[in-house]
KEDREN-602980 format. One record per atom (N, C-alpha, C): residue in three letters; atom name; x, y, z. Coordinates in steps of 0.02 Angstrom, whole numbers, padded with zeros to 5 digits. Each point is the difference from the previous one (the first is absolute). Last residue first. Layout:
type_atom_X_Y_Z
ALA_CA_X_Y_Z
...
END
This chain:
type_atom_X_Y_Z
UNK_N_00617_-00678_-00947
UNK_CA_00035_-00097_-00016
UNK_C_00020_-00003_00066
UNK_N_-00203_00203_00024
UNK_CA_00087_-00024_-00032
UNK_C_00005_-00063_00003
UNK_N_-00206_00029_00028
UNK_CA_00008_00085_-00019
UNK_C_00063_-00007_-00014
UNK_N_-00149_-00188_00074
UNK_CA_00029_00018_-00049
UNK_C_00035_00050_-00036
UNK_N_-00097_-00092_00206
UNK_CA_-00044_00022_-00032
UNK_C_00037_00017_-00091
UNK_N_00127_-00075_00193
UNK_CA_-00066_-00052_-00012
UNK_C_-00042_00029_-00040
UNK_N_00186_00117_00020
UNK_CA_00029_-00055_-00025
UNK_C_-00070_-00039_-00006
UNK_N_-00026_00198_00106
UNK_CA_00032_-00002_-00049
UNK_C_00018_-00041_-00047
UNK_N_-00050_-00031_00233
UNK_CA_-00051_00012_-00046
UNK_C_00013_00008_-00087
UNK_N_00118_-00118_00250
UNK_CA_00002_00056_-00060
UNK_C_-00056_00020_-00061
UNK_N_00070_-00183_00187
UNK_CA_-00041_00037_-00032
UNK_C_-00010_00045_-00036
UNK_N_00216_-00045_00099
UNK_CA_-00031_-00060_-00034
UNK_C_-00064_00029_-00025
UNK_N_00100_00192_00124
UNK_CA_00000_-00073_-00006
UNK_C_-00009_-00026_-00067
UNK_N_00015_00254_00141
UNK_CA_00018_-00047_-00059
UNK_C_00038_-00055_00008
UNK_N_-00108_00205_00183
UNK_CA_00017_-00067_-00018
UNK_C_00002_-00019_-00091
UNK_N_-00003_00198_00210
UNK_CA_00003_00005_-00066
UNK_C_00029_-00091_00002
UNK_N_-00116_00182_00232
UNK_CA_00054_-00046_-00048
UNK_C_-00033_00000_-00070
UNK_N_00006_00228_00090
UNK_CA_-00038_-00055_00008
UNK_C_00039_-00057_-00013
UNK_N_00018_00255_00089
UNK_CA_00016_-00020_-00049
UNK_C_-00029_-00101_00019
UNK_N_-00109_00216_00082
UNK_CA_00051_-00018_00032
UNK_C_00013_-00051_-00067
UNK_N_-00145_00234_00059
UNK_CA_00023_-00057_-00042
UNK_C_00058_-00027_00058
UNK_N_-00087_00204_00015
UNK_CA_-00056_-00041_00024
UNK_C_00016_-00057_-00017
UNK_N_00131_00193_-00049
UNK_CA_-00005_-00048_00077
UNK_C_-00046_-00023_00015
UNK_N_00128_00096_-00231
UNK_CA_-00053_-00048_00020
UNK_C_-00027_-00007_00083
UNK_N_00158_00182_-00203
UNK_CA_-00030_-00032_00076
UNK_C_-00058_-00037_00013
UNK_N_00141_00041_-00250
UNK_CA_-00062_00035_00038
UNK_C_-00022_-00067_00062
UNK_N_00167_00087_-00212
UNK_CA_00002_-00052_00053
UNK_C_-00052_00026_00038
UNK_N_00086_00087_-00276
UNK_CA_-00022_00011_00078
UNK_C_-00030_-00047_00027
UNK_N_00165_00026_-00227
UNK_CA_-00050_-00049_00031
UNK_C_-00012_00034_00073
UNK_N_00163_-00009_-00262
UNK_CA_-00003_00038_00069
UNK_C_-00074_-00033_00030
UNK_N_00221_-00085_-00165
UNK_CA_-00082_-00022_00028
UNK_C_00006_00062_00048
UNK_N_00207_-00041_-00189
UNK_CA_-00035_00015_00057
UNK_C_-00067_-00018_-00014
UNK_N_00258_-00039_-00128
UNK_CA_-00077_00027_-00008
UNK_C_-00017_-00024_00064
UNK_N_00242_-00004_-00147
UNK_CA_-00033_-00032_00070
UNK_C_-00060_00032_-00005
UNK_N_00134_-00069_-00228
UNK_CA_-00001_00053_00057
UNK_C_-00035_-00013_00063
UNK_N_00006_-00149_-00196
UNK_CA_00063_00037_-00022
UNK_C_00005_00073_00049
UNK_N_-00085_-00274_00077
UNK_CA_-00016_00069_-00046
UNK_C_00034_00043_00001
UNK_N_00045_-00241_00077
UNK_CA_-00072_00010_-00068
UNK_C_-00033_00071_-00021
UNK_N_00244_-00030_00101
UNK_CA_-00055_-00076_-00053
UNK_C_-00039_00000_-00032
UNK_N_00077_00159_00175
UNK_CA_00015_00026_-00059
UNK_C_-00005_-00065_-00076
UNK_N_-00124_00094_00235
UNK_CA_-00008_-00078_-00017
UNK_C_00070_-00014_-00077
UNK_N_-00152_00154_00192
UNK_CA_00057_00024_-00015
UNK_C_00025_-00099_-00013
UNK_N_-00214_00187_00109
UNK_CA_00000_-00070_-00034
UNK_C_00084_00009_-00039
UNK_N_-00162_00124_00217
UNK_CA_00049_00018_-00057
UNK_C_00020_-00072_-00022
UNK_N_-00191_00142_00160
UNK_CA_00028_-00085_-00002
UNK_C_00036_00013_-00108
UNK_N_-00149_00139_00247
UNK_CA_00031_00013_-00094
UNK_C_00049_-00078_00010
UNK_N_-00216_00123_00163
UNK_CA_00029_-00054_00003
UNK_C_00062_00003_-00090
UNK_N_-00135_00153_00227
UNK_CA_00018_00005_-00072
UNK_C_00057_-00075_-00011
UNK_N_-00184_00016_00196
UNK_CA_00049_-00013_-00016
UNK_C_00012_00002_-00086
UNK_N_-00202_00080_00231
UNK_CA_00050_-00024_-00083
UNK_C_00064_-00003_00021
UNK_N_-00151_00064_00191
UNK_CA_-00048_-00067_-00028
UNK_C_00040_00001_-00083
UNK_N_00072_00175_00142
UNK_CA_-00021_-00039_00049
UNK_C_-00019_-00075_-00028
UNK_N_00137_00146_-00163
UNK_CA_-00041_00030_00057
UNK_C_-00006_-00081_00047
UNK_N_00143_-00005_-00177
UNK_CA_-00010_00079_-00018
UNK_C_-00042_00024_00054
UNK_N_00189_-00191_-00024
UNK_CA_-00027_00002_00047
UNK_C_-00026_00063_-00028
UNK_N_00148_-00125_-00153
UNK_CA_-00016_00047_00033
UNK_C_-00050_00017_00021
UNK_N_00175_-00167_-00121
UNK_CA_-00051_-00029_00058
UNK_C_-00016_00079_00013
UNK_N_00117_-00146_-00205
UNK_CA_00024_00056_00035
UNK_C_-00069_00029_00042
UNK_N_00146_-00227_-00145
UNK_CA_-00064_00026_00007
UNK_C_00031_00062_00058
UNK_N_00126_-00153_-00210
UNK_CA_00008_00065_00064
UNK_C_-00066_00003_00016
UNK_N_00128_-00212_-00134
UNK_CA_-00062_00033_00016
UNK_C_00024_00040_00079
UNK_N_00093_-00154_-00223
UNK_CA_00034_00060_00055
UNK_C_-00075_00015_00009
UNK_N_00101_-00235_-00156
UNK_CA_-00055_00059_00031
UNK_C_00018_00040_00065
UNK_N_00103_-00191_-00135
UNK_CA_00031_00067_-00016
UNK_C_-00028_00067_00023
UNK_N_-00099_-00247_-00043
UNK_CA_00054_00002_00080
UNK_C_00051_00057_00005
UNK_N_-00215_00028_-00179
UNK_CA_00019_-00050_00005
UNK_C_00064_00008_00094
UNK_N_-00262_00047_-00122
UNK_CA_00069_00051_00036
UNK_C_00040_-00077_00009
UNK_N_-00249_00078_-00120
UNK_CA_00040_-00043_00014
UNK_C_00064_00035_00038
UNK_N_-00296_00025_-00060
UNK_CA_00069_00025_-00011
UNK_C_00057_-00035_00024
UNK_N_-00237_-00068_00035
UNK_CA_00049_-00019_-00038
UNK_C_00058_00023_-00016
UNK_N_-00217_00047_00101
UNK_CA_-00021_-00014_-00070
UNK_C_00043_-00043_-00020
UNK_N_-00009_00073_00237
UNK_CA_-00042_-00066_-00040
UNK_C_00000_-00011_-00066
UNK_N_00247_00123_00112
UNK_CA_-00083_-00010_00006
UNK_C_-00052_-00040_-00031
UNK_N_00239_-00010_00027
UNK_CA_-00008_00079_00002
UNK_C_-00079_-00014_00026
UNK_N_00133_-00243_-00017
UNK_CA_-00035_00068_-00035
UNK_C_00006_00052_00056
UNK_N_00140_-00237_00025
UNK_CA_-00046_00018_00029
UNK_C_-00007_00059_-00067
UNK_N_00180_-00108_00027
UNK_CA_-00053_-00065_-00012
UNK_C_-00056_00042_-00003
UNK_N_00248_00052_00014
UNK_CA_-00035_00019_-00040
UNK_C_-00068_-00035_-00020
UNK_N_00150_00081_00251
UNK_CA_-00004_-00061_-00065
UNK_C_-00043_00040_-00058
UNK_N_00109_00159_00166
UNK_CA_-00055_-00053_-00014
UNK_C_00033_-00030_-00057
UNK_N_00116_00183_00124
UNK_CA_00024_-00064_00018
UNK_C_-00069_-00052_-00013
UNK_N_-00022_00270_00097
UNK_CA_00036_-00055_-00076
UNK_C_00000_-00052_00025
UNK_N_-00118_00248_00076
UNK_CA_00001_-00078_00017
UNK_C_00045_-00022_-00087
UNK_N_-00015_00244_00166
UNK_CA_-00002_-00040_-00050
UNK_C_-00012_-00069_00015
UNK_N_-00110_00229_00098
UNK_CA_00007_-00073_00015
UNK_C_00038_-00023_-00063
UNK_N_-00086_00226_00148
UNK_CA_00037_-00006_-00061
UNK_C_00019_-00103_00010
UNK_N_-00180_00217_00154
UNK_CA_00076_-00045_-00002
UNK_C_-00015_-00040_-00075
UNK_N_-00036_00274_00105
UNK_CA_-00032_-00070_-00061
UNK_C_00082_-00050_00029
UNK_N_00009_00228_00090
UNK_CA_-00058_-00046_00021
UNK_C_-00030_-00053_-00035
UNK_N_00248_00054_-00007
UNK_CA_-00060_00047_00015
UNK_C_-00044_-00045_00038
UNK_N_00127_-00153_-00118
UNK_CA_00004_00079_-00021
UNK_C_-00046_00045_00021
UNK_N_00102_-00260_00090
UNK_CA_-00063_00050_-00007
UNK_C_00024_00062_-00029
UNK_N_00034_-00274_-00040
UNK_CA_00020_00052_00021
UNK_C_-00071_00048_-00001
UNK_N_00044_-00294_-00051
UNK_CA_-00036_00086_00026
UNK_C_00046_00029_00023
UNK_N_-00006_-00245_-00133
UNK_CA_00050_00031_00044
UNK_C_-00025_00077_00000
UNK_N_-00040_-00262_-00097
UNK_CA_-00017_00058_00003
UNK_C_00036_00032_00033
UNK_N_-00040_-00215_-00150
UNK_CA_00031_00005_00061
UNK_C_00017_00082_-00019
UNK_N_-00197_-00184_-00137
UNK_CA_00082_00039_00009
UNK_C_00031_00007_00062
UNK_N_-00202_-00140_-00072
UNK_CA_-00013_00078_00038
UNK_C_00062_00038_-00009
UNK_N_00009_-00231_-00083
UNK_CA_-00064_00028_-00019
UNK_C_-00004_00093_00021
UNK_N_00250_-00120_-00011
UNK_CA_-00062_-00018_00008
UNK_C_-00065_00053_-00006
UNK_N_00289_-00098_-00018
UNK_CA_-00056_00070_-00010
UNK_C_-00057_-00059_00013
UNK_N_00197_-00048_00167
UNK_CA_00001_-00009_-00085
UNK_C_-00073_00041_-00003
UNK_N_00212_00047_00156
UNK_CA_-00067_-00024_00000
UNK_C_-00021_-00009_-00075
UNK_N_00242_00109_00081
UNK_CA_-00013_-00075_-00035
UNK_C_-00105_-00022_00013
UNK_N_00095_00195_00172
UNK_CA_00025_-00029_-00070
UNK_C_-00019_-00068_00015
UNK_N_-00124_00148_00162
UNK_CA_00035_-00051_-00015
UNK_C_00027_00010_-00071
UNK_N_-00142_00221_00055
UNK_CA_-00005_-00085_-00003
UNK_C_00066_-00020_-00007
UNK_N_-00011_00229_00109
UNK_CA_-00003_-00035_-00039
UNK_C_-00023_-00054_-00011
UNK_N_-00022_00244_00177
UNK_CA_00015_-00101_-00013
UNK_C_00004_-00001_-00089
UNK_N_-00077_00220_00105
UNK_CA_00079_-00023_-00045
UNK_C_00005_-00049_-00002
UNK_N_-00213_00035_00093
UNK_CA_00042_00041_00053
UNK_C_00071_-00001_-00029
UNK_N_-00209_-00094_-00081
UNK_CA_-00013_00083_-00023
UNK_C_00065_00022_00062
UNK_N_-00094_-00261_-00137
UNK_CA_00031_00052_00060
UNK_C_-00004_00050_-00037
UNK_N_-00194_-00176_-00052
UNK_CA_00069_00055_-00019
UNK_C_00012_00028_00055
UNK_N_-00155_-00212_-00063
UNK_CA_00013_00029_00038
UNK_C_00065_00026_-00025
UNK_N_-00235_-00136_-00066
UNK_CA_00070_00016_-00017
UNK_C_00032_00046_00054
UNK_N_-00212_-00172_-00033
UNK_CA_00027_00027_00035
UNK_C_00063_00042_-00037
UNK_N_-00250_-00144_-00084
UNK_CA_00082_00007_-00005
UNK_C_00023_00083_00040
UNK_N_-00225_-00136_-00074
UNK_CA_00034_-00027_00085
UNK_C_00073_00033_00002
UNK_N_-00153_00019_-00200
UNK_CA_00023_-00078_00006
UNK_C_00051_00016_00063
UNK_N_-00149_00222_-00031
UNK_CA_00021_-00064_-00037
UNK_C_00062_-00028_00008
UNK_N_-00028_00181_00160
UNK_CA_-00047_-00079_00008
UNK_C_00001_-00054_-00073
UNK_N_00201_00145_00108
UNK_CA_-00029_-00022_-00068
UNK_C_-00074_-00047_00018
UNK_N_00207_00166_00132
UNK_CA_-00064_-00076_00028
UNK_C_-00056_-00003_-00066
UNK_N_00265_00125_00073
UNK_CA_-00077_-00006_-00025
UNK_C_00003_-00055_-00008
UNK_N_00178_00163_00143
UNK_CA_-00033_-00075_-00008
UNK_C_-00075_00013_-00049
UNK_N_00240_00151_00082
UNK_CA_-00061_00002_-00023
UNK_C_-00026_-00057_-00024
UNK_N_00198_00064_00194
UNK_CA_-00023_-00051_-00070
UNK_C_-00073_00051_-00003
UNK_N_00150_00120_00165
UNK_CA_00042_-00080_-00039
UNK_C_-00028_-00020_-00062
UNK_N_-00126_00133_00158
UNK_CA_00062_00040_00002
UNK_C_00047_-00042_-00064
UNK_N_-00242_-00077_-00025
UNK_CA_00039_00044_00068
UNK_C_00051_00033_-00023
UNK_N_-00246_-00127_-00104
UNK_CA_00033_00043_-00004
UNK_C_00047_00011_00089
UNK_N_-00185_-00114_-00174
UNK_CA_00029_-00022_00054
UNK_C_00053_00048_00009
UNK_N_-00234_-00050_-00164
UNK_CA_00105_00041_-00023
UNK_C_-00017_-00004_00090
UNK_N_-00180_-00127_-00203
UNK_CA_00020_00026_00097
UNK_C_00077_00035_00003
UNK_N_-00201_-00036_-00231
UNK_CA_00072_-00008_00028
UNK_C_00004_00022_00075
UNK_N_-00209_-00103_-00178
UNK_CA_00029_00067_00050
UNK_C_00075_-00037_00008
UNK_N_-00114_-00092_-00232
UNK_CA_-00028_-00012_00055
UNK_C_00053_00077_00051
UNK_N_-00021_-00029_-00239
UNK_CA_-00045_00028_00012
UNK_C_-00010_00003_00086
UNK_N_00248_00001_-00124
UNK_CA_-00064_-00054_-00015
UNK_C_-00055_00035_00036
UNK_N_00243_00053_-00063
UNK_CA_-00077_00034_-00036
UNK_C_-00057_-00040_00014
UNK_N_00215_-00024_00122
UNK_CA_-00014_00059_00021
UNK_C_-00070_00037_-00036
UNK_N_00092_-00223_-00028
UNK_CA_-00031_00020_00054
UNK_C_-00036_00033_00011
UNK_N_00117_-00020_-00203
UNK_CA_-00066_-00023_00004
UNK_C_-00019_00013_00078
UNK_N_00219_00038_-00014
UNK_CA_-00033_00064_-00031
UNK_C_-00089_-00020_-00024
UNK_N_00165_-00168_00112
UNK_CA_-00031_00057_00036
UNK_C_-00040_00052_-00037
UNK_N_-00027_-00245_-00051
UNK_CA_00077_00039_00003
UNK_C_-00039_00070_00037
UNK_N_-00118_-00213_-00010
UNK_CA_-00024_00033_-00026
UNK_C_00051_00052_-00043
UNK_N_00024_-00274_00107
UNK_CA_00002_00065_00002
UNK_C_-00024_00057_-00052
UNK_N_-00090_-00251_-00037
UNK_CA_00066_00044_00017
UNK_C_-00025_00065_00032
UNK_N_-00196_-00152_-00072
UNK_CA_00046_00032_00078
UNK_C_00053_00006_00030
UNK_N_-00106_-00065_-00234
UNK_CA_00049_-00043_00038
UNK_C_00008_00005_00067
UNK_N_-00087_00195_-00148
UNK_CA_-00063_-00069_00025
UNK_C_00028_-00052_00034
UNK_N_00146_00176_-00067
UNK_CA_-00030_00014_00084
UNK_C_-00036_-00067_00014
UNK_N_00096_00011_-00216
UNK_CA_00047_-00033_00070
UNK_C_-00040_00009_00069
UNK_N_-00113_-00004_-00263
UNK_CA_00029_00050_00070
UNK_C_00025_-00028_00052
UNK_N_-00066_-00056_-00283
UNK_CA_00036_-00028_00078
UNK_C_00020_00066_00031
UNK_N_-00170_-00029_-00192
UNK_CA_00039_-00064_00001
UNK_C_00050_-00029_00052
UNK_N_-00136_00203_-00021
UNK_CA_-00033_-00033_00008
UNK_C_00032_-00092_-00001
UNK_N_00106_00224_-00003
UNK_CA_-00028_-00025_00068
UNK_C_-00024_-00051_-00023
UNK_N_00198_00095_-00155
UNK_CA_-00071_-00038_00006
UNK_C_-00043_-00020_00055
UNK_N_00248_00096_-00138
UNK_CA_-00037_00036_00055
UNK_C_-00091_-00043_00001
UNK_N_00181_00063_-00169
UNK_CA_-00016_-00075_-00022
UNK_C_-00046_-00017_00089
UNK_N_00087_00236_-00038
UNK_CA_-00055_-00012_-00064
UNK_C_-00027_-00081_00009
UNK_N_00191_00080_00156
UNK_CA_-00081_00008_00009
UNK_C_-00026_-00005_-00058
UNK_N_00215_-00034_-00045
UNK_CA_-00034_-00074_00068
UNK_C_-00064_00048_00004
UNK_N_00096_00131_-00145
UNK_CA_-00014_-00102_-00028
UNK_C_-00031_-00020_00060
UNK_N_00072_00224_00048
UNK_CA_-00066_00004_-00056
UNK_C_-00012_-00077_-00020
UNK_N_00218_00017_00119
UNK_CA_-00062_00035_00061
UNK_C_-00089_-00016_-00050
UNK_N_00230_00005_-00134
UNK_CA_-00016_-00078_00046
UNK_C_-00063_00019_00043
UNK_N_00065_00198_-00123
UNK_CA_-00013_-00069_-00037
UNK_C_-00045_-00072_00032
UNK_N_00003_00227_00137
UNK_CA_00068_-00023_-00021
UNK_C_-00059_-00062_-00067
UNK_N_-00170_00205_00146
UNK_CA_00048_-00078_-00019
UNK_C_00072_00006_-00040
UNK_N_-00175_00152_00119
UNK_CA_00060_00030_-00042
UNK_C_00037_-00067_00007
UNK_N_-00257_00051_00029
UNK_CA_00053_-00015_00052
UNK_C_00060_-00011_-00044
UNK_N_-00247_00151_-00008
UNK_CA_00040_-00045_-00017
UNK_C_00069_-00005_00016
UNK_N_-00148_00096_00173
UNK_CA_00007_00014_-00053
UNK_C_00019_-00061_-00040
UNK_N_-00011_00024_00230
UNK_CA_00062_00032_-00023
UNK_C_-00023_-00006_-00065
UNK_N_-00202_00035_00203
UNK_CA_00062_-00052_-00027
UNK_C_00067_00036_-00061
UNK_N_-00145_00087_00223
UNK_CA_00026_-00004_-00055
UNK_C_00035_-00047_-00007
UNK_N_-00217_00000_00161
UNK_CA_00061_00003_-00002
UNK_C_00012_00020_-00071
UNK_N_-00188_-00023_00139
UNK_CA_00040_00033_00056
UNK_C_00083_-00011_-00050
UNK_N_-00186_-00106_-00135
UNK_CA_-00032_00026_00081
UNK_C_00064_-00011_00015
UNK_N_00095_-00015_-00227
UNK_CA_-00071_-00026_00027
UNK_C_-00009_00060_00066
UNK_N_00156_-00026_-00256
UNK_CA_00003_00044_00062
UNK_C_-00080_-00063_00054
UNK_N_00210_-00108_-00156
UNK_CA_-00083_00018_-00005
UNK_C_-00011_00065_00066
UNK_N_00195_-00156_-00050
UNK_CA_-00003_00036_-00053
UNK_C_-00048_00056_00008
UNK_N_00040_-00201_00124
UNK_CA_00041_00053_00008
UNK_C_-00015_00063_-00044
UNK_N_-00196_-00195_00100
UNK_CA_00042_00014_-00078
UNK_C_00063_00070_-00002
UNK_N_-00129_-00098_00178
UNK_CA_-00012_-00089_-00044
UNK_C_00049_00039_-00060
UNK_N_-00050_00107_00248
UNK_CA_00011_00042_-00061
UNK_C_00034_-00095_-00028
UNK_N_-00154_00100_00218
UNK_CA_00011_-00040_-00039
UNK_C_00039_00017_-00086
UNK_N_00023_00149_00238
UNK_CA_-00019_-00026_-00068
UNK_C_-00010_-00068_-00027
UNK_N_-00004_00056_00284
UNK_CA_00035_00026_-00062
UNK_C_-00030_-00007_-00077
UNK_N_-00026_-00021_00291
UNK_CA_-00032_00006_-00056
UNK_C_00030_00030_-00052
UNK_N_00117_-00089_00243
UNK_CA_-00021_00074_-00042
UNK_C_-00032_-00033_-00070
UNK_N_00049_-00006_00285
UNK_CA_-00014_-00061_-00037
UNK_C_-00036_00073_-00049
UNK_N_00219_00034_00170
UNK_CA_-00086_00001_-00017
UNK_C_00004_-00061_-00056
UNK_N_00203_00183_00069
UNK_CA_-00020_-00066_00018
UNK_C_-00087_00011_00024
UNK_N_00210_00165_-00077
UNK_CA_-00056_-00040_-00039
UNK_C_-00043_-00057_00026
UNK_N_00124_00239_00099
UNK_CA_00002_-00072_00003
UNK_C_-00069_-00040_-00058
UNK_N_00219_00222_00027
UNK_CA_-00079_-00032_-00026
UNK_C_-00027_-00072_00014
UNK_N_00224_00099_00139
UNK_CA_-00014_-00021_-00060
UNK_C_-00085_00015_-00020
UNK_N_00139_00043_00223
UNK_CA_-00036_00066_-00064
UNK_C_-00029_-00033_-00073
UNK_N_00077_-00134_00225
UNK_CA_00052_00022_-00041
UNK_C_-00002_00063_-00059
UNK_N_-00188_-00116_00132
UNK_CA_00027_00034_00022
UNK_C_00082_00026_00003
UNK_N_-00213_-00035_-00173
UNK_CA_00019_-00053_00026
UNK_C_00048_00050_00080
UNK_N_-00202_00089_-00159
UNK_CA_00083_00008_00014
UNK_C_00018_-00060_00046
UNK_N_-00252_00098_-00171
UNK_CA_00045_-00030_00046
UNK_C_00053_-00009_00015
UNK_N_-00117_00198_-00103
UNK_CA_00029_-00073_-00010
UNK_C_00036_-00032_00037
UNK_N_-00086_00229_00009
UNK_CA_-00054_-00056_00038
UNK_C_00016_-00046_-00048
UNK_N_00149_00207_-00043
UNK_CA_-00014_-00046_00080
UNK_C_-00047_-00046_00020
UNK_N_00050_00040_-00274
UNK_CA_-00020_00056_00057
UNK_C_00032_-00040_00076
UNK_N_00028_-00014_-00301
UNK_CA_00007_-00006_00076
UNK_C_-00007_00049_00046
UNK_N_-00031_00022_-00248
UNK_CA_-00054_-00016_00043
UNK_C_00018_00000_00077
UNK_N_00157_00017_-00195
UNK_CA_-00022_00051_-00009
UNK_C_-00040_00013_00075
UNK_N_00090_-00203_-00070
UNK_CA_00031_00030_00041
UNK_C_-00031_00067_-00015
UNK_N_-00136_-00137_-00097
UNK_CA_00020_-00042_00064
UNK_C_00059_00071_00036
UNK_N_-00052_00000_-00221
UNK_CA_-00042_00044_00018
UNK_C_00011_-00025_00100
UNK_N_00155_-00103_-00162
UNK_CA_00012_00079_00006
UNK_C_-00071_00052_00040
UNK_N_00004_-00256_-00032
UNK_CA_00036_00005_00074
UNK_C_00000_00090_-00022
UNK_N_-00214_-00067_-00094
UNK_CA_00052_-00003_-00016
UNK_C_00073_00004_00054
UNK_N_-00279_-00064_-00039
UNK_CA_00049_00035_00065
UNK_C_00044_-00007_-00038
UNK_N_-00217_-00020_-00159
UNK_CA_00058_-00027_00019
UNK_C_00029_00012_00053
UNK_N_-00249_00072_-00035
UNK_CA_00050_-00010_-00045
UNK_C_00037_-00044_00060
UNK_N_-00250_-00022_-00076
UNK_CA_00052_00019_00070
UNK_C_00055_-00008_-00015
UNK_N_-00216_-00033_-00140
UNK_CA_00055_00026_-00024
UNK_C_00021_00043_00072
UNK_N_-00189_-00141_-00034
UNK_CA_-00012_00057_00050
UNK_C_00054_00055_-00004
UNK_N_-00037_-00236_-00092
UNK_CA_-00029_00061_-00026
UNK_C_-00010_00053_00030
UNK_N_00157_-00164_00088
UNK_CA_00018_-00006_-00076
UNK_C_-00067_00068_-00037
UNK_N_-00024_-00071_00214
UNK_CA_00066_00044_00002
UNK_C_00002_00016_-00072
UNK_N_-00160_-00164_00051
UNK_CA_-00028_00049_00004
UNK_C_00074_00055_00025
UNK_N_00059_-00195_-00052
UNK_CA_-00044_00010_-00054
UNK_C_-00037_00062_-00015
UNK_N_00122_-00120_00184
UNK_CA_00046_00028_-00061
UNK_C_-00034_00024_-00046
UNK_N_-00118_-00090_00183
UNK_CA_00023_00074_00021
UNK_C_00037_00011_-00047
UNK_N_-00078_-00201_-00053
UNK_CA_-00054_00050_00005
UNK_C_00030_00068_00035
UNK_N_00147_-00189_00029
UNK_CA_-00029_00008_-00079
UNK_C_-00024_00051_-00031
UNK_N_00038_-00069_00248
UNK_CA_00043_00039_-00054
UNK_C_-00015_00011_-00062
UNK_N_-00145_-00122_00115
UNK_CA_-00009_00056_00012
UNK_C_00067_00061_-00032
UNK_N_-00026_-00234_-00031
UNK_CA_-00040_00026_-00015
UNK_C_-00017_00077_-00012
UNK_N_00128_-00114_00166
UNK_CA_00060_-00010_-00070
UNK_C_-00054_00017_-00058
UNK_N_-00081_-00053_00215
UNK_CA_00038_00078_-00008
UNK_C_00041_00008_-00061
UNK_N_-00137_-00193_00026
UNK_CA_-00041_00060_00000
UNK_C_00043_00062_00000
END
């Protein structure tokens, strides 16, 4: 029912034309009644309603998309030959990768201290967690689904790169592709009490001949609490026929 209800609030955003938060209108905005951790930081932590965004490209409810996407050769083949219907890894209940995470329809939880910024992916149950105090990751880890991240703060926006993914996973539902060469900056600014200017930078030189952006506003939930998320065997998809 609530996953319903997202739907229907995207919809009625979508005609009600509510623009974008941009992080530039974000720092313009800051005031004192954003929350402050007690180090001065902005504190993000909540359970936050975001975009469903299935297509990078595409503007939708609460967000910009990047337009057409400035493919390499190789980048334009593997997505043209690109086919949900014949195989989505998600339907498998692989991992989603993060940047699908971050577009999927379901809420995000952000955990937040002095040290780590933690999110709580209600789709498919997935945790990630970034330091924000100079730590590093371990050398030698091998790549994987979510990458391996690492926060700083500029100001008042905190700044996230992530590297180090495999190349199994999509950009998003339609398909865009990124191969284990992928750079992703997302950039976090706290604009009032209940947003978050959200920008997320794509940097892949494989599959495209420049890096391109998503902008996207985060919007305070506290009535929510993030839900479990199961993919099994049952699967519908598969029983009903919608993918091989």
């Amino acid at each position: 029912m609530r996953h319903l209800m997202i739907a229907l609030t995207a919809m009625l955003v979508l005609f009600s034309g509510t623009p974008v938060l941009t992080a530039q209108t974000a720092n313009r905005n800051l005031s004192s009644r954003i929350p402050r951790l007690p180090d001065g930081k902005p504190d993000l932590s909540g359970v936050w309603d975001h975009p469903f965004v299935p297509d990078m490209e595409k503007d939708g409810p609460n967000q910009q998309g990047a337009g057409p996407l400035p493919f390499t050769p190789e980048g334009a083949a593997i997505f043209k030959k690109f086919d949900a219907a014949n195989f989505d890894y998600t339907g498998r209940c692989l991992p989603m990768g993060l940047t699908r995470e971050v577009n999927s329809p379901m809420p995000i939880q952000i955990v937040q201290t002095n040290k780590d910024v933690v999110f709580l992916f209600e789709a498919w149950n997935v945790f990630h967690v970034v330091p924000i105090d100079g730590r590093t990751h371990p050398p030698g880890l091998p790549p994987n689904w979510m990458g391996l991240s690492v926060g700083r703060w500029e100001g008042d926006t905190l700044v996230i790169e992530t590297g180090q993914f495999n190349d199994r996973s999509n950009l998003d539902t339609i398909g865009h592709p990124h191969s284990d060469q992928l750079r992703v900056v997302q950039r976090f600014t706290r604009i009032d009490e209940n947003h978050i200017a959200h920008e997320m930078t794509i940097d892949d030189p494989k599959i495209f001949t420049k890096p391109w952006k998503n902008v996207r506003t985060f919007t305070l939930r506290s009535d929510w609490e993030i839900l479990e998320y199961s993919c099994e065997e049952n699967n519908k998809d598969f029983v009903e026929g919608h993918i091989k």
